[in-house]
Structures are given as C-alpha cells and as structure tokens.
N, C-alpha and C positions, 0 to 999 in steps of 0.2 A: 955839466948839464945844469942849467939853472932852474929853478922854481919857480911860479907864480901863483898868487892864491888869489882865482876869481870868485868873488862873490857875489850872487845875486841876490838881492832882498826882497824879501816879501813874508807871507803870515800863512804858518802852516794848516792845515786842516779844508779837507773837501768842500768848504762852505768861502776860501778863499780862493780856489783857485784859476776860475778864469777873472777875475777882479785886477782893475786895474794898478792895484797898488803892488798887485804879486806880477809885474810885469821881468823882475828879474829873475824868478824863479822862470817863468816862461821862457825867457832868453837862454838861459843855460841849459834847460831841460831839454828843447830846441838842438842845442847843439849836442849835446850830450846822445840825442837821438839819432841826430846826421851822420853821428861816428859811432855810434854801436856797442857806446857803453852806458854802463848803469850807475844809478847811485847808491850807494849803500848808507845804513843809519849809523851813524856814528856819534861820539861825544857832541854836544853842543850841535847837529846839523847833519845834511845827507850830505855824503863825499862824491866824487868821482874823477876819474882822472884821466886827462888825456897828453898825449906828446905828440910837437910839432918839432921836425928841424933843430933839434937838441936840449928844447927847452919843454919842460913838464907843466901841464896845468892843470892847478887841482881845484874843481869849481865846490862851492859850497853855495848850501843851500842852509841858513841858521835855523835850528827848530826853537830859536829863545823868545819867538815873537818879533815882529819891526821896532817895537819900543826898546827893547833890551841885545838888537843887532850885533853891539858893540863888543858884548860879551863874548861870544861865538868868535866874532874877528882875531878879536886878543890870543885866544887863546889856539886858534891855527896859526897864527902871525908865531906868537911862541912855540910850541909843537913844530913848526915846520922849519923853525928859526930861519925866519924871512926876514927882512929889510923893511922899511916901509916902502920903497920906490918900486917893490914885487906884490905891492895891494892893489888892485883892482876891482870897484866896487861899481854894480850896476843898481841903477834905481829910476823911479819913475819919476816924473817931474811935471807940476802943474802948468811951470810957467812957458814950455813949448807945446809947439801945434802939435797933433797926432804924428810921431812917427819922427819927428824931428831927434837929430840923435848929437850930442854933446860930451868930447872924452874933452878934461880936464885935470888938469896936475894942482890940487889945493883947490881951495878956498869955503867958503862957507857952506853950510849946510841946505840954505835956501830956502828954511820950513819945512824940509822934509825929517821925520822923526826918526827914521832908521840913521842917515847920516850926520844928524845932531848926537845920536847915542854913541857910534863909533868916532867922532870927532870927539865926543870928550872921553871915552874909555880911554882911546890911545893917547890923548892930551897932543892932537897934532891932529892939522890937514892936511900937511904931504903925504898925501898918497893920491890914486889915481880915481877917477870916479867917472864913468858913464849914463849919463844923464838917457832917459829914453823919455819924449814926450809923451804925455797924454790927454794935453788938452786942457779948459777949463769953462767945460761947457755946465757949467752948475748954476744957480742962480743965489744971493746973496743967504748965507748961513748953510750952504749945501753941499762944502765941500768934502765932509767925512763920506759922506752918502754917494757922491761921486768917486769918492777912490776905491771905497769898499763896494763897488757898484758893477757889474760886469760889463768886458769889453762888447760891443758889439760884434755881430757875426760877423761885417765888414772888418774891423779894426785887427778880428782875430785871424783874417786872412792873411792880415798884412804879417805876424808874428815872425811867421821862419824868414820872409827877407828881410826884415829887421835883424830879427838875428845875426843872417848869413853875412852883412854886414858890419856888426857888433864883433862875432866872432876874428872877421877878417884884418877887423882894430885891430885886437888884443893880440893878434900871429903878427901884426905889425910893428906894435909895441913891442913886440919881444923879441922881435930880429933886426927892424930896421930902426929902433928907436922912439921915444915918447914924440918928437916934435912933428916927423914926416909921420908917425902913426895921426898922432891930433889932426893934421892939416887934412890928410885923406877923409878920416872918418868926419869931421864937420862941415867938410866941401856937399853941398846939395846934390844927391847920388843922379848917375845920367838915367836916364828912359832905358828900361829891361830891354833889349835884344828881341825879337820877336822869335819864340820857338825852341826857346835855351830852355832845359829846363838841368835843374844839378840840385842834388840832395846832399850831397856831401861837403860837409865842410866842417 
C-alpha cells in the first residue's frame, strides 16, 4: 500500500482562515469533510488520513506558519519515510485567474513564500505542487493585503468544486500516474451537469 503526503498551505489561526493565502488548508479541509474524517493536532501540523484504492493519504495541514512550511514538510517526508515523488503540495497562486487550477512536477517557487521555504528546506523541486488560482485583483503595493485578504462569498462557493476536482487529481496521481493525472487536472473543467449534485469524494 503506498503513501502520499498531501499538504496544504496556509497560516493557522481564526483570523486566517477564510483568506486567500489559506486556500490549501480549505482544499484539504474540503475533502477531509466529504469523507468524514477529522484532523487531529500533531507534531509540526493537523494530520488526517484517508484511503483510496490501496493507496493512503495523509493530508497535512503545517502549524509552523507559510514562511517556515518547509519545516513541517521535512519532517512528515522523514517520519513517513516517503520519497519525494509521494509530496504533494497545494497552494495559492497570484498569477492564475480565480479558480484556475495547475498540478506540476518541479520547478520554481513563483514568489510564493510557503513553496520558496519547502524548496530550500528539502534542497530540491522534484516534487508535485498544485497550484489553485486566485487572481491578482490588487492594485500596485497591494498584494500582502490581497492574500491575507478574504475570499469573497462568491469565490468561497466556488471551494468544494475546486476541491472536488483537486482531490480527483491527487486519486489520479496515485493510481493512473503523474502525466494522465497532470493532463486531466489542467484541461479547462466541462460545464457541471445540471441537477448532479455529490458530496463525496
């Protein structure tokens, strides 16, 4: 049975949490909700853990802050004695439209601080990253205030199909592989069915 250790980023404490920068914690909480378990507080972050189809996923949630993400990583990466190609890391991103969603294998950080800090903790980009847009509607010196800023009520509707889709990446990553997962998850999603509705995933 294999591991995966999904992490979502974001900044703990009630005063973070509908804010757009804690959009990974949203994702995973999201799904964590759909399937009817809970996180518990553990070393470095909340845990929780789910299994699809023989593979185990244990999402985390880092309580070290966005700046110091990397920490927390390291040290479930070790504890679970994972690989790097079993990281999966969610995070927010300025430079997509709302809702736009982007899994990738490597590369730079992008200006985001959480994945600048696990990028040099681990001393490596191979690993997987789910990019979740948010837009960059701020005005020129405005973008701390815009990440730390709350989603709208509209945006935050949109969370669970974001998710529901996020989730149905990472089940694909993990059964059908990084490539056919990538291609799905970044193909522009079709128009909802009229009348479906599914909480579970």
């Amino acid at each position: 049975m294999a591991d995966y250790l999904v992490v979502g980023l974001g900044n703990i404490g009630a005063e973070y949490a509908s804010t757009r920068h804690n959009m990974g914690f949203m994702i995973l909480d999201a799904w964590a909700q759909a399937s009817n378990v809970f996180f518990t507080v553990e070393r470095y972050g909340a845990i929780a853990r789910i299994s699809f189809k023989g593979r185990n996923f244990i999402l985390l949630k880092p309580s070290t802050y966005m700046n110091l993400s990397g920490n927390a990583v390291r040290y479930w990466l070790q504890k679970l004695d994972l690989p790097l190609e079993n990281l999966i890391v969610i995070s927010d991103d300025l430079n997509l439209p709302f809702g736009t969603l982007r899994m990738r294998l490597g590369g730079s950080d992008g200006g985001h601080n959480g994945l600048e800090n696990i990028i040099w903790t681990l001393e490596s980009e191979n690993w997987t990253r789910i990019r979740v847009g948010i837009g960059n509607g701020f005005s020129r010196g405005g973008q701390i205030d815009f990440v730390l800023g709350a989603l709208s009520e509209e945006e935050l509707e949109q969370v669970p199909a974001l998710a529901q889709r996020i989730v149905q990446g990472i089940k694909d990553y993990a059964t059908i592989g990084p490539q056919r997962a990538m291609s799905a998850l970044n193909a522009k999603p079709k128009p909802a069915e009229p009348d479906v509705k599914s909480t579970e995933y």
